[in-house]
C-alpha positions as CSV (number, residue, x, y, z in Angstrom):
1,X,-6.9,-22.8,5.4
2,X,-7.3,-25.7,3.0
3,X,-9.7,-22.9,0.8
4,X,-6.5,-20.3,0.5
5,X,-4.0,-23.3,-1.1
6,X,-2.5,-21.4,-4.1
7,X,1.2,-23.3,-4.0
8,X,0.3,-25.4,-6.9
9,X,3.5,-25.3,-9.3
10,X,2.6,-25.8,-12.7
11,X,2.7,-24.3,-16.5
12,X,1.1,-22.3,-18.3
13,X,-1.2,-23.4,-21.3
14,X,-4.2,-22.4,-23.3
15,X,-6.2,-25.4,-22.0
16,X,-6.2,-23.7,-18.6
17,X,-7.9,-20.6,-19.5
18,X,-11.2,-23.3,-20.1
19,X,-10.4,-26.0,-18.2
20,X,-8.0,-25.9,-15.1
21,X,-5.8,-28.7,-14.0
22,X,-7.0,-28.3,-10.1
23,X,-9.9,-27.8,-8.6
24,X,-8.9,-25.2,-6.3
25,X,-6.7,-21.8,-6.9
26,X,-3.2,-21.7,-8.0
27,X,-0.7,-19.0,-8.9
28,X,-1.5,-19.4,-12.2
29,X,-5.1,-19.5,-12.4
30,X,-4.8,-16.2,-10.1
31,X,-2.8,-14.7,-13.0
32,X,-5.0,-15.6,-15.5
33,X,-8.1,-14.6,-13.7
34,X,-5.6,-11.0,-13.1
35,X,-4.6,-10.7,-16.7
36,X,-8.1,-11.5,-18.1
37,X,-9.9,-9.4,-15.7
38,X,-7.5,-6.3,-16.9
39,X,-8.3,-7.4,-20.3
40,X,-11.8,-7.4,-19.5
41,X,-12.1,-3.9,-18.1
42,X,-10.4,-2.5,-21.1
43,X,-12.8,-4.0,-23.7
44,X,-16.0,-2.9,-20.8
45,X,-14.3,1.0,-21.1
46,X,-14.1,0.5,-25.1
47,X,-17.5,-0.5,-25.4
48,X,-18.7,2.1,-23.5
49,X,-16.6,4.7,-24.8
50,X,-18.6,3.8,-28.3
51,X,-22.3,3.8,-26.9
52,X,-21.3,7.2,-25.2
53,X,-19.9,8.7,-28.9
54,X,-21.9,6.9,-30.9
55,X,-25.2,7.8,-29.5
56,X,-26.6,9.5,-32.4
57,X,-25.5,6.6,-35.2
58,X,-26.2,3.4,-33.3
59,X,-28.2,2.1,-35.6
60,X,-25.0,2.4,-38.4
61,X,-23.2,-0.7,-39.8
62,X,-19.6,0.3,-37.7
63,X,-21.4,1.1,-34.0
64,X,-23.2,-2.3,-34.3
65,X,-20.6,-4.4,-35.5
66,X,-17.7,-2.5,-32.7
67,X,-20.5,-2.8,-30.1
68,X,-21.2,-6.6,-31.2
69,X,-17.0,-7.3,-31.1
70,X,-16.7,-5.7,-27.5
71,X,-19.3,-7.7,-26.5
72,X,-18.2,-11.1,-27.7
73,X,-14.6,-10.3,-26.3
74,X,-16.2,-9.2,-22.5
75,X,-18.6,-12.6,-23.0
76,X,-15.0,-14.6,-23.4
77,X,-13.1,-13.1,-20.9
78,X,-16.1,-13.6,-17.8
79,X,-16.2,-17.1,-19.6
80,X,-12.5,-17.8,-19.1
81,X,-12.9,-16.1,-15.5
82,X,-16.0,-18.0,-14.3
83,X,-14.0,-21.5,-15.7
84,X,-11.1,-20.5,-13.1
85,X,-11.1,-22.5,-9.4
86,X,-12.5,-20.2,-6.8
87,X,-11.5,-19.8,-2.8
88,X,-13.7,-22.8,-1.2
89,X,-13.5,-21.3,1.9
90,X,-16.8,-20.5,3.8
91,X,-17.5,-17.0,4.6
92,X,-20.4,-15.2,5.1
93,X,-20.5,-13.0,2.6
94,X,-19.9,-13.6,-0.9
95,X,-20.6,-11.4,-3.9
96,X,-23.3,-13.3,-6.1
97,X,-22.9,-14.6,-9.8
98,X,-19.3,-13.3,-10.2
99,X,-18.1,-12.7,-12.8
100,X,-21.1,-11.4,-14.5
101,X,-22.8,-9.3,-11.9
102,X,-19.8,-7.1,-11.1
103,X,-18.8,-7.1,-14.6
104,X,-22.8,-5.8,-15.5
105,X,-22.5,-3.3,-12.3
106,X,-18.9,-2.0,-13.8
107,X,-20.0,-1.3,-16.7
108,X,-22.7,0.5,-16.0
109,X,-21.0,2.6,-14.1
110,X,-18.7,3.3,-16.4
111,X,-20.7,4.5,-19.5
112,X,-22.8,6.7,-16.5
113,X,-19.3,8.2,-15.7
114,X,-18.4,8.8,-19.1
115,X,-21.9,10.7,-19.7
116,X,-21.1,13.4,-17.4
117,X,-19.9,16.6,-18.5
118,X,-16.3,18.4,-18.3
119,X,-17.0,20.4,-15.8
120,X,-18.5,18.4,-13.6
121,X,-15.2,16.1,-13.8
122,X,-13.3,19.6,-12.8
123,X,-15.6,19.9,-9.5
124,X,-14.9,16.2,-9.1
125,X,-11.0,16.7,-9.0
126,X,-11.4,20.2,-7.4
127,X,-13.2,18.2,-4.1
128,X,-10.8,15.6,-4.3
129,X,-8.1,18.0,-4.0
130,X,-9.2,19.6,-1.1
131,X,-10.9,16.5,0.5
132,X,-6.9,15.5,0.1
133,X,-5.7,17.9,2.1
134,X,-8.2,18.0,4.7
135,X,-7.6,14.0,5.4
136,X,-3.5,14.0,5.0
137,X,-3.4,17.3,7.3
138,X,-5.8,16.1,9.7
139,X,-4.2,12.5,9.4
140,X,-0.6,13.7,10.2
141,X,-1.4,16.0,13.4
142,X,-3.1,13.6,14.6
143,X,-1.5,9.9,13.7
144,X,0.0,8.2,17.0
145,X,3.4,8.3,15.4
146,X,3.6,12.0,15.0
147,X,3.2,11.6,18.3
148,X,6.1,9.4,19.2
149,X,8.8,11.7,17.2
């Protein structure tokens, strides 16, 4: 499909992280969009990781200025990503206002995660443990090629 071209053979350079040299995807505007949305993630965890400990001195000179930073940074990465080409292909379905709404949605999640308590993390892992074992046990009885050895 003329939407999925991504053969384009090119260099690297700063200027493509703002302005691209195609208008439709290549390998390395999939990288950068890869590499900045990693990047991106990390600050998002960061700056939830301080609104979750610092709580109680938000209003203090070092919470506002490290929550001001990790927002400027996650700002410059959804810039860099929403400069990048995107698959022109039509579908039905496409998530609205990307990168912003998924990053909003992510991080929100996140910094709800991060407010629950130990031990609800240990029934968390203790249900995925088991739900494990149900799934793989159930999955290897019954999968067709169990049944062809």
């Amino acid at each position: 499909a003329a939407g999925n071209n991504i053969e384009f053979q090119g260099k690297f350079s700063l200027k493509q992280l703002i302005k691209p040299e195609t208008t439709f995807p290549t390998k390395i505007s999939e990288a950068i969009v890869t590499t900045t949305s990693s990047i991106l993630s990390l600050f998002a965890i960061a700056l939830c990781v301080v609104l979750v400990n610092a709580e109680d001195d938000l209003t203090s000179g070092w919470a506002i200025y490290l929550i001001i930073q990790f927002i400027v940074l996650i700002i410059i990465c959804m810039i860099i990503i929403a400069m990048q080409p995107s698959n022109t292909a039509n579908i039905p379905f496409k998530v609205p206002l990307v990168p912003f709404l998924p990053e909003l949605s992510a991080a929100v999640n996140i910094y709800l995660m991060l407010k629950l308590s130990p031990s609800t993390w240990i029934r968390f892992c203790v249900w995925m443990v088991i739900g494990f074992f149900i799934y793989f046990g159930y999955g290897f009885r019954k999968s067709k090629l169990a049944e062809q050895k």
